[in-house]
Predicted model as a PDB file, atoms N, CA, C, CB and O in Angstrom, pLDDT in the B-factor column:
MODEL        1                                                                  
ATOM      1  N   UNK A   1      37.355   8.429  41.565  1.00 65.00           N  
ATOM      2  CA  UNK A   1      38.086   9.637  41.197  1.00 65.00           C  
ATOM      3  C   UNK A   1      38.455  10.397  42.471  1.00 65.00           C  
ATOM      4  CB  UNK A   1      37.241  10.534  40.235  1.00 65.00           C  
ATOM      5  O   UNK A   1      37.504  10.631  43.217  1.00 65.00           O  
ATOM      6  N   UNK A   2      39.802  10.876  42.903  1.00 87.00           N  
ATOM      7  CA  UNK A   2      39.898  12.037  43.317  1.00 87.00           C  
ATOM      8  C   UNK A   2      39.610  13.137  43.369  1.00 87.00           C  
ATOM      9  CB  UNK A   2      40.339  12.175  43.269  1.00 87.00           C  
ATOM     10  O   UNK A   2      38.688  13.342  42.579  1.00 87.00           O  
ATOM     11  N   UNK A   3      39.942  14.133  43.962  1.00 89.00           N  
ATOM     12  CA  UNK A   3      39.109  15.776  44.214  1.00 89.00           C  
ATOM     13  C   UNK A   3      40.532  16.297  43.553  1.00 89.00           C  
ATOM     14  CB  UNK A   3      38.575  16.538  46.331  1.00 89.00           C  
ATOM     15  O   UNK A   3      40.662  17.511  43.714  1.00 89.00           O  
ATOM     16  N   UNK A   4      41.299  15.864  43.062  1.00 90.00           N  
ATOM     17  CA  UNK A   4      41.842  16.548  42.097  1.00 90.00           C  
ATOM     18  C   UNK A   4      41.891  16.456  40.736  1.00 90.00           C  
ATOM     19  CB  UNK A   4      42.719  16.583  42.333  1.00 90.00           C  
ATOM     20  O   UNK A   4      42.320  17.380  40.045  1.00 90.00           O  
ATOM     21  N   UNK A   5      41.526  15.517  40.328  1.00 90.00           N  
ATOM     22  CA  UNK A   5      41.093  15.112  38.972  1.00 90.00           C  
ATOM     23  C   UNK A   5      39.517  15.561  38.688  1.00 90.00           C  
ATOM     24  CB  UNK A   5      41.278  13.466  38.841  1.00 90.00           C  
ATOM     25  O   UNK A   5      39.183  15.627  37.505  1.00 90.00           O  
ATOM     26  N   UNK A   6      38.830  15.778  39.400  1.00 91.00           N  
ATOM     27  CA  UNK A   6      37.413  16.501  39.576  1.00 91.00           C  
ATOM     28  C   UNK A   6      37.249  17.702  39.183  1.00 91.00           C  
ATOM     29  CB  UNK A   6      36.986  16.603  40.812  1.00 91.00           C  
ATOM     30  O   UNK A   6      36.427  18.203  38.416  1.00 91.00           O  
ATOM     31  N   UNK A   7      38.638  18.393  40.144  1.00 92.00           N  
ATOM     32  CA  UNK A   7      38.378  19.994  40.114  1.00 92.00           C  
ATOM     33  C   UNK A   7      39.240  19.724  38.402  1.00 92.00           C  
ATOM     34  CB  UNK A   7      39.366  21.324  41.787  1.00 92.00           C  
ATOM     35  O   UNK A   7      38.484  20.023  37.478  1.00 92.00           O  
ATOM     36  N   UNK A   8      40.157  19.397  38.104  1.00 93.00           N  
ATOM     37  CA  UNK A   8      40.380  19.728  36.727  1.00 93.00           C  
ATOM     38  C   UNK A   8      39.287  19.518  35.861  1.00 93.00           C  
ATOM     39  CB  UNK A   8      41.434  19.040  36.230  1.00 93.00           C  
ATOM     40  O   UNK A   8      38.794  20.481  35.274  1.00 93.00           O  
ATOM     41  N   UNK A   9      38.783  18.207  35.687  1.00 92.00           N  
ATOM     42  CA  UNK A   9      37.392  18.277  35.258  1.00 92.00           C  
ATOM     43  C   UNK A   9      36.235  19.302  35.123  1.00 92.00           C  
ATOM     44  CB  UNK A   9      36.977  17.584  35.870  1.00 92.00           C  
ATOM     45  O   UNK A   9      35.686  19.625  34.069  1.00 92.00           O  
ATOM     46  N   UNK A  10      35.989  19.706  36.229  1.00 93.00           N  
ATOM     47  CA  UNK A  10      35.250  21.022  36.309  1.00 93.00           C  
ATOM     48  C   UNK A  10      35.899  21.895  35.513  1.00 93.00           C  
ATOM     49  CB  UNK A  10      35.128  21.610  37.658  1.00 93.00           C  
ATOM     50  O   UNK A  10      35.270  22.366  34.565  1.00 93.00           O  
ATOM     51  N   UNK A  11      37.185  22.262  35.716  1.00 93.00           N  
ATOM     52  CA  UNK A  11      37.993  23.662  35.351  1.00 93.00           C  
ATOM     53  C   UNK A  11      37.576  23.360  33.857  1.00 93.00           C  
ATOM     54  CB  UNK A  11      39.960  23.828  35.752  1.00 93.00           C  
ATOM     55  O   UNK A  11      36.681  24.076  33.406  1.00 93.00           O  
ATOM     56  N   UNK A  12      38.114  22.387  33.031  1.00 94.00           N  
ATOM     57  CA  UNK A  12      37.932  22.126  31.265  1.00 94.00           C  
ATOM     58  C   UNK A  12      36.402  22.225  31.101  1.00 94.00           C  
ATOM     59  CB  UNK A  12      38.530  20.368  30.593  1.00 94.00           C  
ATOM     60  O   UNK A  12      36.023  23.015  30.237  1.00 94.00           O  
ATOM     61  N   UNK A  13      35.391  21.497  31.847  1.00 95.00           N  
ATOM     62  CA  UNK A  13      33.733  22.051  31.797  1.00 95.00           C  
ATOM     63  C   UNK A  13      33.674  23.533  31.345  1.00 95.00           C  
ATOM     64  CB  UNK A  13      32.927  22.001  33.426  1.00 95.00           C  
ATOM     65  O   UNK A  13      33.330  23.964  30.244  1.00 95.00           O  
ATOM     66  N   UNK A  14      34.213  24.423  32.775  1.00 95.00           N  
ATOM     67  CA  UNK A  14      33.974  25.800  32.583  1.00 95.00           C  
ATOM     68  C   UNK A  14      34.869  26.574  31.614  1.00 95.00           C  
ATOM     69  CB  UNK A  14      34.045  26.397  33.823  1.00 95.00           C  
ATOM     70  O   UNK A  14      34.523  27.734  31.390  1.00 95.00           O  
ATOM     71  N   UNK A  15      35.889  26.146  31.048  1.00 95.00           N  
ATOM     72  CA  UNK A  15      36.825  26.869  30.091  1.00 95.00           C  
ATOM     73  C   UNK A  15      35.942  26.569  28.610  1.00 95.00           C  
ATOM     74  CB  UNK A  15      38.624  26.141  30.140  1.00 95.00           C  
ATOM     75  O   UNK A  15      35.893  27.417  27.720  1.00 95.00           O  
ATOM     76  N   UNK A  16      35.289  25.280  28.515  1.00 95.00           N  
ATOM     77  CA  UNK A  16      34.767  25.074  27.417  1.00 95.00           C  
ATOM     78  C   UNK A  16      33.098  25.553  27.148  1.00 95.00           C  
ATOM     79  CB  UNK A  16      35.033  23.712  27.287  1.00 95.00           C  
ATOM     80  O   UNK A  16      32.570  25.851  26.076  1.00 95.00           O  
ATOM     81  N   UNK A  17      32.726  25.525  27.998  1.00 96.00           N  
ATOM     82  CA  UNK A  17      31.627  26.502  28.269  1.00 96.00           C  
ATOM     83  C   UNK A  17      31.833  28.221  28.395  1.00 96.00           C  
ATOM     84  CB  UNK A  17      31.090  26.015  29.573  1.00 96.00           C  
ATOM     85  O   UNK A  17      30.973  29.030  28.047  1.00 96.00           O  
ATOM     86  N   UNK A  18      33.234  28.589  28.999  1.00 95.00           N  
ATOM     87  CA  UNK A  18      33.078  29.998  28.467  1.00 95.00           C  
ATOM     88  C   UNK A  18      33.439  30.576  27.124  1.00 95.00           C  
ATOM     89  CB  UNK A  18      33.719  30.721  29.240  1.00 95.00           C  
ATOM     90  O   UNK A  18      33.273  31.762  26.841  1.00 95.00           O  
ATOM     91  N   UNK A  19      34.160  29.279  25.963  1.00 96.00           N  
ATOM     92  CA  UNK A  19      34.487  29.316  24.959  1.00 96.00           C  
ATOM     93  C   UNK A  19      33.269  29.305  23.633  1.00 96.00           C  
ATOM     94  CB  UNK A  19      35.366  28.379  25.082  1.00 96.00           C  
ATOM     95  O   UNK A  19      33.174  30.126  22.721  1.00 96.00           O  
ATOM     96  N   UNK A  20      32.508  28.225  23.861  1.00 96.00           N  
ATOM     97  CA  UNK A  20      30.974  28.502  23.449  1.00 96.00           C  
ATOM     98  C   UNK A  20      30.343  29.855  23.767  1.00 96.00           C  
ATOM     99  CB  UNK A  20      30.067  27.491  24.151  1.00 96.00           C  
ATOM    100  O   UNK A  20      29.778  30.469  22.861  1.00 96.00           O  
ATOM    101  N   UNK A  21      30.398  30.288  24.837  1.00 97.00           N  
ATOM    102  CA  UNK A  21      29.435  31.623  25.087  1.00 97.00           C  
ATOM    103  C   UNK A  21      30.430  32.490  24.528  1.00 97.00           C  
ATOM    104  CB  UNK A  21      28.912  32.082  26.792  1.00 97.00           C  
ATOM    105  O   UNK A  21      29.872  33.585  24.453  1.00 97.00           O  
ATOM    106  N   UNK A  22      31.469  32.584  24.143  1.00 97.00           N  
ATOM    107  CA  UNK A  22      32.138  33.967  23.218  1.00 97.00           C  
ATOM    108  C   UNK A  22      32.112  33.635  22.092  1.00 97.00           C  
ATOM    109  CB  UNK A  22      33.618  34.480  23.410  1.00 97.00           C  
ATOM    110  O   UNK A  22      32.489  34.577  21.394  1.00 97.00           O  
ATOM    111  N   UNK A  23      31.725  32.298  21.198  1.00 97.00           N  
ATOM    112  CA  UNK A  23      32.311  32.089  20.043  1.00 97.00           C  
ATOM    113  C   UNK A  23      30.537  32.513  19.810  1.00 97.00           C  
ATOM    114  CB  UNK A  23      33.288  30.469  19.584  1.00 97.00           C  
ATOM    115  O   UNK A  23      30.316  33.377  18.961  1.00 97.00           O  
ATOM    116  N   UNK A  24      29.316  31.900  20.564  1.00 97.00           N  
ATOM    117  CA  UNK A  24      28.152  32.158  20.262  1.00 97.00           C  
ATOM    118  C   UNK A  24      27.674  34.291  20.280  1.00 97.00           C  
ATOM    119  CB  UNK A  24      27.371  31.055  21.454  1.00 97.00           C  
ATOM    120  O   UNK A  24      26.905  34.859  19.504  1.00 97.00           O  
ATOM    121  N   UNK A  25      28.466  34.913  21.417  1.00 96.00           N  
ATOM    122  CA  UNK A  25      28.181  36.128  21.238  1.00 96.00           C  
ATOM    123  C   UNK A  25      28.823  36.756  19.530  1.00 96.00           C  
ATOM    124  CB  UNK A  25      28.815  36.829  22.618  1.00 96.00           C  
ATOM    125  O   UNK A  25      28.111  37.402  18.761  1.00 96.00           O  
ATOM    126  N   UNK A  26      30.229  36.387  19.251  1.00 97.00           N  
ATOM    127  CA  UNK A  26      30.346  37.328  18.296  1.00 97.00           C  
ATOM    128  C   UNK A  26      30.144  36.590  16.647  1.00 97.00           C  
ATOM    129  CB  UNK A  26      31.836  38.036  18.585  1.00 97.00           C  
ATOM    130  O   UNK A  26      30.548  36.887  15.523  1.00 97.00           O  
ATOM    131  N   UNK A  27      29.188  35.353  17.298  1.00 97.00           N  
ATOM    132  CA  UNK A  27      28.224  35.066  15.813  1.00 97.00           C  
ATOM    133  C   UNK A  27      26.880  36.413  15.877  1.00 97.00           C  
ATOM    134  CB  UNK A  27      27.248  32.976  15.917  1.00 97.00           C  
ATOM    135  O   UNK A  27      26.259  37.114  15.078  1.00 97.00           O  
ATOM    136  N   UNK A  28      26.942  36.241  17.028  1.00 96.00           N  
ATOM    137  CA  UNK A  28      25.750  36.945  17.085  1.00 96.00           C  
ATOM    138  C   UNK A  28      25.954  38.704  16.379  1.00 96.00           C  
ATOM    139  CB  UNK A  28      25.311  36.877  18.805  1.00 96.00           C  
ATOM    140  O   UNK A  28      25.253  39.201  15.498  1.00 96.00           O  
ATOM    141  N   UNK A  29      26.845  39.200  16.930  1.00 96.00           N  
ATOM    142  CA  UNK A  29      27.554  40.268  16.883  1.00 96.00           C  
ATOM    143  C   UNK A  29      27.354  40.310  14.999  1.00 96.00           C  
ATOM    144  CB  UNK A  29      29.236  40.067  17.734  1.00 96.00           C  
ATOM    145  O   UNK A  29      26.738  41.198  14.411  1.00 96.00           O  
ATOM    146  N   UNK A  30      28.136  38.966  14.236  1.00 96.00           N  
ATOM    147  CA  UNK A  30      28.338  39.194  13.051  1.00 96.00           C  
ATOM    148  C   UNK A  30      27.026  39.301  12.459  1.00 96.00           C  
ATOM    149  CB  UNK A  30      29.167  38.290  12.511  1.00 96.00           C  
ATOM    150  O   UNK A  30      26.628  40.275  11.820  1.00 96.00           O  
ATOM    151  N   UNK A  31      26.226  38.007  12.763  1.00 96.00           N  
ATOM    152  CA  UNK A  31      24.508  38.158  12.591  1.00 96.00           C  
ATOM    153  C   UNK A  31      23.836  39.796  12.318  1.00 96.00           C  
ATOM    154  CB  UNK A  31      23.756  37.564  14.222  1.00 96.00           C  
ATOM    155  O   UNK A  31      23.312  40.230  11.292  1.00 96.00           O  
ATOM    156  N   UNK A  32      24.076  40.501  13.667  1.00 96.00           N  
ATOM    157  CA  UNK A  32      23.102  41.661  13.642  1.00 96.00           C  
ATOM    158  C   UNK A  32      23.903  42.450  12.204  1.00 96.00           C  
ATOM    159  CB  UNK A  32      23.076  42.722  15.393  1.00 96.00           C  
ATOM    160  O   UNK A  32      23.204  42.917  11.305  1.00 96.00           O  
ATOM    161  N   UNK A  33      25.461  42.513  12.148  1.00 95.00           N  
ATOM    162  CA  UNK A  33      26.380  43.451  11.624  1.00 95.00           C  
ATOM    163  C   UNK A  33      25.479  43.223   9.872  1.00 95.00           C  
ATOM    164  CB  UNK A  33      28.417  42.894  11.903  1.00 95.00           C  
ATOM    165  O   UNK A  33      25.083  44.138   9.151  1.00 95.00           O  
ATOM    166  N   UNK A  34      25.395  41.993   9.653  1.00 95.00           N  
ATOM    167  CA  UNK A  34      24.808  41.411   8.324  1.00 95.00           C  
ATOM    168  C   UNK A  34      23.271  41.751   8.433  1.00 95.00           C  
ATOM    169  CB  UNK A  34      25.081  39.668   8.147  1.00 95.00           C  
ATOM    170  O   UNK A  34      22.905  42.218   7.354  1.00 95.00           O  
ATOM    171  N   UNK A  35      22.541  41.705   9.077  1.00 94.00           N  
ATOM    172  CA  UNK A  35      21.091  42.461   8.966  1.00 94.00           C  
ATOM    173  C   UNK A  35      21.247  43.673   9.012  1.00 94.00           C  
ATOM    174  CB  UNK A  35      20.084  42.206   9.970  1.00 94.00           C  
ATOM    175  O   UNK A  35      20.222  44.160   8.535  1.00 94.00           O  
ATOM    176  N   UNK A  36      22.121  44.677   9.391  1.00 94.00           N  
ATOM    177  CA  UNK A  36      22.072  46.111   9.066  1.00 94.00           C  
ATOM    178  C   UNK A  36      21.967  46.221   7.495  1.00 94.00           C  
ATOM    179  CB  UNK A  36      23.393  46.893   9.646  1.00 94.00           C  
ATOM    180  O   UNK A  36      21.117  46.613   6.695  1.00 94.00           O  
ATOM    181  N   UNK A  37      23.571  45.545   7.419  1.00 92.00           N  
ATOM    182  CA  UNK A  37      23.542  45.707   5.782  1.00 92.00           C  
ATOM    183  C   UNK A  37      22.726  45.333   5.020  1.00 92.00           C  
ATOM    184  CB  UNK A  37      24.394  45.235   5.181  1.00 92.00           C  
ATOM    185  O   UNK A  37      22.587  46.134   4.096  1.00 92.00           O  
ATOM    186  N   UNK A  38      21.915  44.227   4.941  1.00 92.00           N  
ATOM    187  CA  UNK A  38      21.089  43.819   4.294  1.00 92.00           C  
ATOM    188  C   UNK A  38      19.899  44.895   4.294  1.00 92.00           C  
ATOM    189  CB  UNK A  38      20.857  42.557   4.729  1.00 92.00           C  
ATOM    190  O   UNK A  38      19.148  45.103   3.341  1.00 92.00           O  
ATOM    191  N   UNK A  39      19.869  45.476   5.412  1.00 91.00           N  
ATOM    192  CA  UNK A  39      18.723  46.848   5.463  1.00 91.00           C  
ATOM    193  C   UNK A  39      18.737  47.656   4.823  1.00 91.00           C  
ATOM    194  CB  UNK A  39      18.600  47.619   6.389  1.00 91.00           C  
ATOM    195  O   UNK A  39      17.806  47.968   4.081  1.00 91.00           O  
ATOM    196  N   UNK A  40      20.021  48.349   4.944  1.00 88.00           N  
ATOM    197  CA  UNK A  40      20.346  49.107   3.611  1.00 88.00           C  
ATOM    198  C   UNK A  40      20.195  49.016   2.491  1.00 88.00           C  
ATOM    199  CB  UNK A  40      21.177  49.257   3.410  1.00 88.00           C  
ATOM    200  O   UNK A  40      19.732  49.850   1.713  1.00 88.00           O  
ATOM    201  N   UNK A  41      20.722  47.579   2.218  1.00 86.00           N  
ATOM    202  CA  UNK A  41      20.801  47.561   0.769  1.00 86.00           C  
ATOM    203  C   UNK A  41      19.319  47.105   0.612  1.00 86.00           C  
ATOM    204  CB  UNK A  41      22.031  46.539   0.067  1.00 86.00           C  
ATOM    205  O   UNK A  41      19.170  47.233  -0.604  1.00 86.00           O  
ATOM    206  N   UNK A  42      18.062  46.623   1.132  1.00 85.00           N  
ATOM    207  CA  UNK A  42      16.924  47.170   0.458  1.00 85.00           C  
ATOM    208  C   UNK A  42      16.453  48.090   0.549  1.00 85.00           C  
ATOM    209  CB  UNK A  42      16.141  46.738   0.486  1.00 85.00           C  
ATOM    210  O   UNK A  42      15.611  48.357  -0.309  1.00 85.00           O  
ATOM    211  N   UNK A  43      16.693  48.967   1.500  1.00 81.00           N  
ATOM    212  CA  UNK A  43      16.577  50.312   1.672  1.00 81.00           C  
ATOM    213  C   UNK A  43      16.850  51.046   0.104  1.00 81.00           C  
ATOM    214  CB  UNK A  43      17.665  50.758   2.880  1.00 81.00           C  
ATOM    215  O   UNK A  43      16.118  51.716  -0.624  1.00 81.00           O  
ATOM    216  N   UNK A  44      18.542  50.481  -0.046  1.00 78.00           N  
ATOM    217  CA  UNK A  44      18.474  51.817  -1.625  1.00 78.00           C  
ATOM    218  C   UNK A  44      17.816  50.917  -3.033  1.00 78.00           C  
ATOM    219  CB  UNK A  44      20.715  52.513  -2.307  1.00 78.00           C  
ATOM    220  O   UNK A  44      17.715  51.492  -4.117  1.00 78.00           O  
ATOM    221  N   UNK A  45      17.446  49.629  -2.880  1.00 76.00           N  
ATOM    222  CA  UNK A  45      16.917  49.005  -3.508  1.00 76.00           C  
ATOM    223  C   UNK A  45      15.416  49.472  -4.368  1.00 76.00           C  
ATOM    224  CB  UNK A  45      16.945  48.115  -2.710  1.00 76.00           C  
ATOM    225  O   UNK A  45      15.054  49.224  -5.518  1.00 76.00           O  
ATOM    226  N   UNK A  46      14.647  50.379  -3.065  1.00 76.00           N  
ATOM    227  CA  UNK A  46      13.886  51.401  -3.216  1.00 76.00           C  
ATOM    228  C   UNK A  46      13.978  52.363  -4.113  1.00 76.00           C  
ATOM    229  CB  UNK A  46      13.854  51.868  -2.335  1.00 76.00           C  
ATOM    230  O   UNK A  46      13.308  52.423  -5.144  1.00 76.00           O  
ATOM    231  N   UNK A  47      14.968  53.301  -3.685  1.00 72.00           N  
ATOM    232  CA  UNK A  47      15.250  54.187  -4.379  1.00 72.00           C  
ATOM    233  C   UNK A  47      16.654  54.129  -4.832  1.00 72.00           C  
ATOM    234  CB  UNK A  47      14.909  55.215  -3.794  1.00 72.00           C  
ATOM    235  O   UNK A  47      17.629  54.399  -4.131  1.00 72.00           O  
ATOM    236  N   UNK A  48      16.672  53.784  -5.964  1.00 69.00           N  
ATOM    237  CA  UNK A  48      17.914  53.524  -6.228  1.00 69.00           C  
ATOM    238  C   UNK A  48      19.043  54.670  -6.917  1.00 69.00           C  
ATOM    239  CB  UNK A  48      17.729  52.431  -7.006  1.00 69.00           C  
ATOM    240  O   UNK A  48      20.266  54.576  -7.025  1.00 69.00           O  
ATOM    241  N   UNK A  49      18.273  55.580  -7.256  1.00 75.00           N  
ATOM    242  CA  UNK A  49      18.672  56.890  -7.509  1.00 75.00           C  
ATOM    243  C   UNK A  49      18.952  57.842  -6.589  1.00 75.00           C  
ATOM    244  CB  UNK A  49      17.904  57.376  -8.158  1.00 75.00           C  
ATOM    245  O   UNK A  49      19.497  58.918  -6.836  1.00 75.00           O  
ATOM    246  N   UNK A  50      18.610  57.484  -5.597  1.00 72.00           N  
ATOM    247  CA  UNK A  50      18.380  58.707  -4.350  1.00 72.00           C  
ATOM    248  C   UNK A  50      20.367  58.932  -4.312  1.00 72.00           C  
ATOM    249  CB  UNK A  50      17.312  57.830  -2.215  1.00 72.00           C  
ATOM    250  O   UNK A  50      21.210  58.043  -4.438  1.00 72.00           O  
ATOM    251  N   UNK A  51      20.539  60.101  -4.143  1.00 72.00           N  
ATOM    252  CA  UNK A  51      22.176  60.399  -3.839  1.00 72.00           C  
ATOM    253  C   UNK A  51      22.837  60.916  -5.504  1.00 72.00           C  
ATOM    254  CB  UNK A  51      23.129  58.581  -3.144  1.00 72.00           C  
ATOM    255  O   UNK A  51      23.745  61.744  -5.430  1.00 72.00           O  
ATOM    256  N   UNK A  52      22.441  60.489  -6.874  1.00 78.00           N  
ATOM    257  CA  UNK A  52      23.432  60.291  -7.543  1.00 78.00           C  
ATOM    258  C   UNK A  52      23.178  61.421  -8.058  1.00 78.00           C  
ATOM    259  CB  UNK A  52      23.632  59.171  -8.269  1.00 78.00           C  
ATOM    260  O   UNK A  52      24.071  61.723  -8.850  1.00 78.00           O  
ATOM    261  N   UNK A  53      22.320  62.248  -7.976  1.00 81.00           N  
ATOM    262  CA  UNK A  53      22.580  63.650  -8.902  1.00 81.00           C  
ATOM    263  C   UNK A  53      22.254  64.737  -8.354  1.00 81.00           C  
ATOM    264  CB  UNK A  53      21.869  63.765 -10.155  1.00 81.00           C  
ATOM    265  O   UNK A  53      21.119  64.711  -7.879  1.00 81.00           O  
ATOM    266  N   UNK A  54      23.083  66.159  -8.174  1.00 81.00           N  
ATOM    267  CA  UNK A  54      23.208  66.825  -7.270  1.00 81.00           C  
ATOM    268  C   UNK A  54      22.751  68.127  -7.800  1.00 81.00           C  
ATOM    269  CB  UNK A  54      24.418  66.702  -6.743  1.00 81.00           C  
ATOM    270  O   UNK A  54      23.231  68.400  -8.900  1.00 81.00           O  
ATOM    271  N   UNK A  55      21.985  68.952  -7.320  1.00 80.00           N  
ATOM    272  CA  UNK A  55      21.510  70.153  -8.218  1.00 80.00           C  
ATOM    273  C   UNK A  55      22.037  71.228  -7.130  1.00 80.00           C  
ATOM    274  CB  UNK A  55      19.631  70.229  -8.649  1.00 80.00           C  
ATOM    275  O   UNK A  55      21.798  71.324  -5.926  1.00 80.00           O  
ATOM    276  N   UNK A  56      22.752  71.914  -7.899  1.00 83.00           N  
ATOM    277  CA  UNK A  56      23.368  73.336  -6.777  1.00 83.00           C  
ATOM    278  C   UNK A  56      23.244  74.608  -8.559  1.00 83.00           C  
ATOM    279  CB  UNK A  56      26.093  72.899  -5.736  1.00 83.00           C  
ATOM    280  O   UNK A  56      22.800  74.390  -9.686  1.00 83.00           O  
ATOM    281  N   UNK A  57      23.791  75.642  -8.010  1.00 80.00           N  
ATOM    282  CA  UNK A  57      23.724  77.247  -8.564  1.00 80.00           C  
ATOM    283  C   UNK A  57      24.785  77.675  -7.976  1.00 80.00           C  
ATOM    284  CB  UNK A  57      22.424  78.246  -8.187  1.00 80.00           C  
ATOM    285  O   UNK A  57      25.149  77.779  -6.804  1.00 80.00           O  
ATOM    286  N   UNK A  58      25.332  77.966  -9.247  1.00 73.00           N  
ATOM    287  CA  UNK A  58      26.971  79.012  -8.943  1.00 73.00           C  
ATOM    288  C   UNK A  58      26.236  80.293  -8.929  1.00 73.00           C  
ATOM    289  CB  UNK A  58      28.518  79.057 -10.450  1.00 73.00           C  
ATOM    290  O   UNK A  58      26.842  81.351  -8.759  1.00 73.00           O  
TER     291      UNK A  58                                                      
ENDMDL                                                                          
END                                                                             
């Protein structure tokens, strides 16, 4: 092989390796976004009434 067919080689290595590390961050990203929610919703799972009835005085 040549040192120019190398360095392209390398270049597709590192393009495909920085493509994995963004496709792996915003799994991750979606991951945490879906354990919030899931928090919540056992959170009101608890109390499932909490919010729906409001007591005020005119």
């Amino acid at each position: 092989m040549d040192i120019a067919s190398l360095s392209i080689a390398q270049s597709t290595i590192n393009v495909a390796s920085d493509v994995q590390v963004a496709v792996l961050s915003k799994s991750l990203d979606t991951m945490e976004t879906l354990g919030d929610g899931m928090k919540k919703m056992m959170e009101s799972s608890v109390t499932p009434y909490l919010g729906q009835n409001i007591d005020y005085l005119v």
